[in-house]
C-alpha positions as CSV (number, residue, x, y, z in Angstrom):
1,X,-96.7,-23.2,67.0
2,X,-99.8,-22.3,66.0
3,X,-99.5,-18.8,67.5
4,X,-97.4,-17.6,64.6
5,X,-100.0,-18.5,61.8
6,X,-102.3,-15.5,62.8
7,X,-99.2,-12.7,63.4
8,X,-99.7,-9.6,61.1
9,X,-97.7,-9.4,58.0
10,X,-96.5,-6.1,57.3
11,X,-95.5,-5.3,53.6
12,X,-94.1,-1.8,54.0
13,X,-91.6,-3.4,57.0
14,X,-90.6,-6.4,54.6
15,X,-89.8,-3.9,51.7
16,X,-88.0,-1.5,53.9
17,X,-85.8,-4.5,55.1
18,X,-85.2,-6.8,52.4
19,X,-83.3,-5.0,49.1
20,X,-83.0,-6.5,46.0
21,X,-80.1,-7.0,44.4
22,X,-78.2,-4.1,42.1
23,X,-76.8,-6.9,39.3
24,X,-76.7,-3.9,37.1
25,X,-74.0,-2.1,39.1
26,X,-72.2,-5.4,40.1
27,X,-71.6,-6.2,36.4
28,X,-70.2,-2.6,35.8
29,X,-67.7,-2.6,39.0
30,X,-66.6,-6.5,38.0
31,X,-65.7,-5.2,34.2
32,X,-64.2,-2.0,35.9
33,X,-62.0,-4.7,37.9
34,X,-61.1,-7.0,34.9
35,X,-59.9,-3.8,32.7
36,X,-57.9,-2.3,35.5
37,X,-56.1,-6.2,35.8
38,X,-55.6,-6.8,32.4
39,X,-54.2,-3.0,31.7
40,X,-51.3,-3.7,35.0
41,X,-50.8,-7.3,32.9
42,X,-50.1,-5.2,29.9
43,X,-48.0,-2.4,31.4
44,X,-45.9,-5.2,33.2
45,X,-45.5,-7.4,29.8
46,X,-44.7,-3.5,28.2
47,X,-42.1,-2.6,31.1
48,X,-40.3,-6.2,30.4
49,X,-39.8,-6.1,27.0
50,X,-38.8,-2.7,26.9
51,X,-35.8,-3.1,29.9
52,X,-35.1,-6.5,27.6
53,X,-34.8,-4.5,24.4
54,X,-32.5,-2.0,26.2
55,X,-30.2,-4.2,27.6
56,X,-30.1,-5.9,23.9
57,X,-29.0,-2.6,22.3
58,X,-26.5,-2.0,25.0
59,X,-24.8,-4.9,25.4
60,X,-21.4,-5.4,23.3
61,X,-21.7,-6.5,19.7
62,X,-19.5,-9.7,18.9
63,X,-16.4,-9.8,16.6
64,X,-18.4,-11.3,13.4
65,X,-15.9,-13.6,11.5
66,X,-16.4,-15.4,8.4
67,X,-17.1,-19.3,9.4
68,X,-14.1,-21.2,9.2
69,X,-14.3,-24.1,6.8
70,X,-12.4,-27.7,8.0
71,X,-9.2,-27.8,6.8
72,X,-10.7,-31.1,4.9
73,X,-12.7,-28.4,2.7
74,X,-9.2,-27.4,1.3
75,X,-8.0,-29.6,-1.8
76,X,-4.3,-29.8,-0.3
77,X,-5.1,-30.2,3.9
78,X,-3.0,-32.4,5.6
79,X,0.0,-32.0,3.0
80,X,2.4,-29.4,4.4
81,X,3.6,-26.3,1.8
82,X,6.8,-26.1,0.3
83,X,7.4,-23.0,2.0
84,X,6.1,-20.4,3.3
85,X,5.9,-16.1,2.9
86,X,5.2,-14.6,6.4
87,X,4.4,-11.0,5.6
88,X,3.5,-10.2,9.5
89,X,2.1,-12.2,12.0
90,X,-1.2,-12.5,10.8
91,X,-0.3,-12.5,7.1
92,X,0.9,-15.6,5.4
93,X,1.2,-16.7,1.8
94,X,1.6,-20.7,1.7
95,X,3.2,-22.4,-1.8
96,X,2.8,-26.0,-2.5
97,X,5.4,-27.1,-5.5
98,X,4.0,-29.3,-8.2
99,X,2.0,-29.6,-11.2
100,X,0.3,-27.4,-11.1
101,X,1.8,-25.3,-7.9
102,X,-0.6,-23.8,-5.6
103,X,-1.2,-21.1,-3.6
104,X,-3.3,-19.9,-0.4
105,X,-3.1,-16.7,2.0
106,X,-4.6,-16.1,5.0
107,X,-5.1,-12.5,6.5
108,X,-6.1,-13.5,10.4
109,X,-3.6,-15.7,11.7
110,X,-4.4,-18.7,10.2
111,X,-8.3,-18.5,11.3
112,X,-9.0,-18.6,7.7
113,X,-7.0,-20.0,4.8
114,X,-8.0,-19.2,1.0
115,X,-8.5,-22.3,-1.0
116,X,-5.1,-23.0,-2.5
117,X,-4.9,-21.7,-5.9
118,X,-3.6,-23.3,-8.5
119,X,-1.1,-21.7,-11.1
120,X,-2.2,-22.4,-15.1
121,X,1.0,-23.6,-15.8
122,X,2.1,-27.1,-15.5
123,X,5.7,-29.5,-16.2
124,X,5.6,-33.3,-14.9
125,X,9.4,-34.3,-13.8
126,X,11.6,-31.9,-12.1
127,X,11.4,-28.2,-13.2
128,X,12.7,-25.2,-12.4
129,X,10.0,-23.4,-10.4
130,X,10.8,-19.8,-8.5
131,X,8.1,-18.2,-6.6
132,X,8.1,-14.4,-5.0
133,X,5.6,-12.5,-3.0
134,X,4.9,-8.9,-3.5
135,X,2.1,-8.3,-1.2
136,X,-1.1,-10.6,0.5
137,X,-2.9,-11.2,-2.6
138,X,0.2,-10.5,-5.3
139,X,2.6,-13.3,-6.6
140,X,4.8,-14.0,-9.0
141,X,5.5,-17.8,-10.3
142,X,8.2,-18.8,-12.9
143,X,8.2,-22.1,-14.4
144,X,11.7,-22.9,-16.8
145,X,12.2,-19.1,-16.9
146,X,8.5,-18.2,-18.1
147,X,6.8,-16.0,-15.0
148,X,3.2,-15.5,-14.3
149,X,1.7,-12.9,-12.1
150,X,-1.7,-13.1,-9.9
151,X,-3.2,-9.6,-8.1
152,X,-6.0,-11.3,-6.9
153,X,-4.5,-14.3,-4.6
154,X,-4.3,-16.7,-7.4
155,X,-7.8,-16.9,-9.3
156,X,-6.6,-15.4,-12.0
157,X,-2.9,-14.9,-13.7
158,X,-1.6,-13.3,-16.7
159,X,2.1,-13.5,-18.4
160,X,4.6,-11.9,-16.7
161,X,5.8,-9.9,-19.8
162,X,2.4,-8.4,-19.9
163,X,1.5,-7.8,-16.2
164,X,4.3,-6.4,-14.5
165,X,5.3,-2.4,-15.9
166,X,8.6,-1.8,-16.6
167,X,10.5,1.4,-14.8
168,X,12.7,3.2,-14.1
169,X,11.7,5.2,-11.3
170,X,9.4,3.1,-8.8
171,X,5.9,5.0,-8.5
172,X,5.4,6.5,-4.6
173,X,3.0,4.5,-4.0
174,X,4.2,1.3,-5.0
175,X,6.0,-1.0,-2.2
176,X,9.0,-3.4,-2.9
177,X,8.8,-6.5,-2.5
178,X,10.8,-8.4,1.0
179,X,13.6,-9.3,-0.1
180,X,15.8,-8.7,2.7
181,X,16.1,-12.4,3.4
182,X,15.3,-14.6,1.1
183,X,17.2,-15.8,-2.0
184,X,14.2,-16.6,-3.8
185,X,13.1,-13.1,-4.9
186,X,13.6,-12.1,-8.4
187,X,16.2,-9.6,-9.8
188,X,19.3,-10.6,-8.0
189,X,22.0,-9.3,-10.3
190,X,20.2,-9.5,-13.8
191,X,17.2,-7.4,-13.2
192,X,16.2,-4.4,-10.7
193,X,13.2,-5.2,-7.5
194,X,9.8,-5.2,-8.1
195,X,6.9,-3.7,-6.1
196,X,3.0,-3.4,-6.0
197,X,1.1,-0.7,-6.1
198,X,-1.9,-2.7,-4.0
199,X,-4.4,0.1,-4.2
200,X,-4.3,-0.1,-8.2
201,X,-3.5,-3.5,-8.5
202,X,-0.3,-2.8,-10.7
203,X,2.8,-4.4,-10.4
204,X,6.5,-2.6,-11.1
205,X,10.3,-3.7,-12.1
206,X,12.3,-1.3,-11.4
207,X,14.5,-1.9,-14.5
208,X,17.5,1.2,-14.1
209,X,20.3,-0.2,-11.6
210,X,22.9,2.0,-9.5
211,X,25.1,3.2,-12.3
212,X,27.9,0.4,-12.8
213,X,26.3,-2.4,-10.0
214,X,23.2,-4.7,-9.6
215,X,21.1,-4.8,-6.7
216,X,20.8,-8.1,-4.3
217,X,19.3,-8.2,-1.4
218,X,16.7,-5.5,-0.6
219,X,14.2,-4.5,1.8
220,X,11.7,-1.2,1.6
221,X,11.2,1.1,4.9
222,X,10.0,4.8,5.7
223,X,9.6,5.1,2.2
224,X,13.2,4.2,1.2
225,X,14.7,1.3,-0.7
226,X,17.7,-0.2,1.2
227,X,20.0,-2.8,-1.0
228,X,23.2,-5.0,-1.3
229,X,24.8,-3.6,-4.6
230,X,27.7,-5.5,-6.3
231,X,29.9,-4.5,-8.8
232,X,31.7,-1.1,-8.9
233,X,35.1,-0.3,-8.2
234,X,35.4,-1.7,-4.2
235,X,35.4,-5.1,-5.3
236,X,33.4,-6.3,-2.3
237,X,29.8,-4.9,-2.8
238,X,28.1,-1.9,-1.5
239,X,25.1,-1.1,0.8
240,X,22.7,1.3,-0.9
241,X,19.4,3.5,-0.7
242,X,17.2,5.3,-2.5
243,X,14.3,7.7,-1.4
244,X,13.4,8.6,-4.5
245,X,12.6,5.3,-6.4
246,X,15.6,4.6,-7.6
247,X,16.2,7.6,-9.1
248,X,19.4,8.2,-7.1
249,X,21.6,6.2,-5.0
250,X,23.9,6.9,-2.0
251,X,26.0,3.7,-1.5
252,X,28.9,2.6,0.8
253,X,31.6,0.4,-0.1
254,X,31.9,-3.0,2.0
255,X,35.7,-3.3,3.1
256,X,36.1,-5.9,5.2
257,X,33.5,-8.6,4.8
258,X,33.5,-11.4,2.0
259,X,29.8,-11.0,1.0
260,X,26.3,-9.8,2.2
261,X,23.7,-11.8,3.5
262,X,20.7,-10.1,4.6
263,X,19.2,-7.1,5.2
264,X,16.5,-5.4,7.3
265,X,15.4,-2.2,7.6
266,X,13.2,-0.3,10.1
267,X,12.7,3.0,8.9
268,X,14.6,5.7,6.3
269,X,17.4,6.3,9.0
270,X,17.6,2.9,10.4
271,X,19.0,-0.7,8.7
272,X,21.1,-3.3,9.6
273,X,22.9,-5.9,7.3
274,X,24.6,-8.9,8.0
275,X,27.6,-10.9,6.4
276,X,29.3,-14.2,5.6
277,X,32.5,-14.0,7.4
278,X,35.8,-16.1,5.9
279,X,35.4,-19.5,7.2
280,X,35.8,-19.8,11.1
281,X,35.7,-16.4,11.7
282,X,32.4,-15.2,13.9
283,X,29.4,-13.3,12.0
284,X,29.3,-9.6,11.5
285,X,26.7,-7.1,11.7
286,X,26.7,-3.8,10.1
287,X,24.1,-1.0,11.6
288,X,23.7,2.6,10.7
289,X,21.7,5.3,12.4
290,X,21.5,8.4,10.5
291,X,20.1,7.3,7.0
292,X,23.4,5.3,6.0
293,X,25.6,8.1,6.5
294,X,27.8,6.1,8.9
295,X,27.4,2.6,9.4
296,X,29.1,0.8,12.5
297,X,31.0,-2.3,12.5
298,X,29.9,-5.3,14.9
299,X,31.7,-8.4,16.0
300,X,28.5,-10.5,17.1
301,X,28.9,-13.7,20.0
302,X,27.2,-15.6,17.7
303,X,28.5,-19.5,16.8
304,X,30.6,-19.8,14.4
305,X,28.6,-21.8,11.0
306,X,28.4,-22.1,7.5
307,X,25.2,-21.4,7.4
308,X,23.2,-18.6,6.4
309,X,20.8,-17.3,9.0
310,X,18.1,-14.7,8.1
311,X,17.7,-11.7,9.5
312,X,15.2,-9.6,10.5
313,X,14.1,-6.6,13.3
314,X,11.2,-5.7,15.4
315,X,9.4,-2.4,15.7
316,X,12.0,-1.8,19.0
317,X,14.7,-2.4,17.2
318,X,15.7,-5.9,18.4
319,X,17.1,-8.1,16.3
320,X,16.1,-11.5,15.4
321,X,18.2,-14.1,13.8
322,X,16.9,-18.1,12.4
323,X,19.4,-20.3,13.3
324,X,18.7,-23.3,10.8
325,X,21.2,-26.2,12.6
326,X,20.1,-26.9,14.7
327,X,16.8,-25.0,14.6
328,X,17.0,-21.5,16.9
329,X,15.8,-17.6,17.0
330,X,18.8,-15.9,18.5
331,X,17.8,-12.1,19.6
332,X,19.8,-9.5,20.1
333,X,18.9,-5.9,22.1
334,X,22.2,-3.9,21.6
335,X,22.5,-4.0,17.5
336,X,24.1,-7.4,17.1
337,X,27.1,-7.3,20.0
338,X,25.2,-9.8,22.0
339,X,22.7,-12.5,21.3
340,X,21.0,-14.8,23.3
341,X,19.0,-18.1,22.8
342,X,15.8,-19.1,23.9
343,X,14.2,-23.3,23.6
344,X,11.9,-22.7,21.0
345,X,9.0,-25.3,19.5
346,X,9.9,-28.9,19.7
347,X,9.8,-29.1,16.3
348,X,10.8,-32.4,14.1
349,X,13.8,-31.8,12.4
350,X,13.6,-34.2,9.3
351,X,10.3,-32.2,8.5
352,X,10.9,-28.6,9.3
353,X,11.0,-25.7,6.9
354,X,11.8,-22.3,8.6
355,X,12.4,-18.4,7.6
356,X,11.7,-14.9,8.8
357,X,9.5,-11.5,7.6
358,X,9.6,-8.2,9.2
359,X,9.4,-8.3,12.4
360,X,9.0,-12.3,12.4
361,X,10.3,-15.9,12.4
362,X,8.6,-19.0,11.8
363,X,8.5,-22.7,11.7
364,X,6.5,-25.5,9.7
365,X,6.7,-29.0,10.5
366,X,5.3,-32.3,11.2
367,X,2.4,-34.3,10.0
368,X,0.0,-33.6,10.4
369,X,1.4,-29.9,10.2
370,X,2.6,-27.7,12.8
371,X,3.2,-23.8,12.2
372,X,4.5,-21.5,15.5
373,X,5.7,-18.2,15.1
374,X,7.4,-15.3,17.0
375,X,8.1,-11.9,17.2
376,X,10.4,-11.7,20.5
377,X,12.0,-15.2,20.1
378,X,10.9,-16.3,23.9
379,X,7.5,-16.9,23.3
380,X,5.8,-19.0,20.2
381,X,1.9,-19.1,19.2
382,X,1.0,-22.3,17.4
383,X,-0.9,-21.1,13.8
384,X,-4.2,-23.2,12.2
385,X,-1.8,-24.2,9.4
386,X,-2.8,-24.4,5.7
């Protein structure tokens, strides 16, 4: 094509045409592009951590318990207590017998047992050991007649003699002892209730009896003590209360019953107490309403036995009552005239140890060991057990 080599070049046309390339402004708009990306990267990253950290804040906190040791961790798992103080359904106070005798509490239902504790006192063979609860963390141990008391759920323990204040009016804020079904407490007959002022740490004996009786049985309610009193002119024992800490008494004779067994009281006008009956005759059940003013007789349904059944009431008002042979809570709704049965636990009979507390029964058997407890009698809830 040798026509093209001699067509005109024009520069001016070329220039006009052809631009060069703005690299200057091409850097500038791709860093403008990069910042505006990595600033929408940062916003979103902002944007998730913030909705993230909200819903942290606002969702529910969980209940924080202690971590529960293995029963293993406990010196004494696997072997089951001599018995047993069930203070409500959460509260518990276990008690192994031996040398040395131990104790451990727990305060949630058996989530969490206190390593048992032992007493500093110690007999080989076969001695006389008593043990009562006051509160949670307060016991008192006697070994051959010498008593030691713990405030502090067994690490420590003094004598007796020097813990526990002699009185004879019971401070207000210090709270008797349950007593109302159980024959281990102290100060049947020779020596007047004792009680714990938990806030201070400070134990009483209430040392000045009713004039011309001694106080059983006893349970504190509403701020007054309710007791079994014997002695005095009846013959037959007495129910009595004090509001006042034993200050004064008001008391009513027993006429027709051959001996108190228990007693449980709801509040300062309401308590009921039931009795041994002569042999073959059915159990009876006295109730008063009105502060102990009048007190109403009741024939119960219950089956005739020779065996002493604890007693103790709910918040309602219904009664509960431990049947220990064969092994039954029978629960009354109507003061004691009627009772009815439910099945409860299928518990091992050679093994089982039984009782009551306000508001509570309770059974303890097996091995490895079982513990159920109830507050309506119907329905049970198996414990962690010691």
């Amino acid at each position: 094509m040798p026509d093209l080599e001699h067509l005109p070049f024009d520069r001016a046309r070329v220039a006009a045409a052809v631009r060069s390339v703005p690299l200057r402004e091409l850097h500038t708009r791709a860093r403008r592009r990069r910042q505006r990306r990595t600033a929408a990267v940062a916003f979103a990253v902002v944007f998730v951590v913030a909705v993230a950290g909200a819903a942290f804040a606002f969702r529910p906190v969980p209940d924080q318990r202690p971590a529960t040791p293995e029963n293993s961790a406990h010196p004494s798992s696997g072997v089951m207590p001599t018995d047993l103080a069930m203070l409500s359904p959460e509260v518990a106070v276990a008690f192994w017998s031996g040398c040395p005798a131990r104790f451990a509490h727990t305060t949630n239902g058996g989530q969490y047992w206190t390593e048992p504790a032992p007493v500093p006192a110690c007999e080989q063979g076969q001695p006389d050991e008593r043990w009562q609860v006051l509160d949670a963390r307060t016991y008192v141990y006697s070994l051959n007649g010498t008593r030691y008391l713990t405030a502090n759920g067994g690490r420590t323990w003094k004598p007796a003699s020097a813990a526990i204040m002699d009185t004879d009016v019971l401070p207000k804020a210090a709270v008797a002892a349950d007593c109302g079904a159980h024959s281990r407490c102290f100060g049947s007959h020779e020596e007047g209730p004792v009680a714990v002022d938990a806030g201070a740490g400070v134990a009483y004996r209430l040392t000045k009896q009713p004039p011309g009786r001694s106080i059983g049985r006893y349970q504190q309610a509403g701020g007054v003590l309710w007791a079994t009193l014997y002695g005095g002119s009846s013959g037959t024992g007495e129910i009595g209360r004090t509001a006042d800490g034993g200050a004064t008494w008001q008391s009513k004779p027993l006429n027709v019953h051959f001996g108190a067994d228990n007693i449980a009281a709801l509040d300062a006008r309401r308590a009921w107490v039931s009795f041994t009956p002569e042999i073959g005759q059915p159990q009876h059940v006295l109730r008063t309403a009105d502060g102990g003013t009048t007190w109403q007789d009741v024939t119960t349904d219950l089956p005739v036995t020779t065996f002493e059944r604890d007693l103790t009431v709910r918040a309602d008002g219904t009664l509960l009552m431990v049947e220990p042979d064969p092994f039954a809570v029978w629960v009354s709704t109507d003061d004691g005239k009627h009772f009815v049965v439910n099945p409860g636990p299928p518990v091992d009979r050679d093994s089982l140890r039984m009782g009551s507390g306000p508001g509570v029964a309770w059974a303890m058997w097996g091995n490895p060991v079982r513990l159920s407890v109830t507050t309506d009698g119907r329905t049970w809830t198996e414990l962690p057990p010691p």
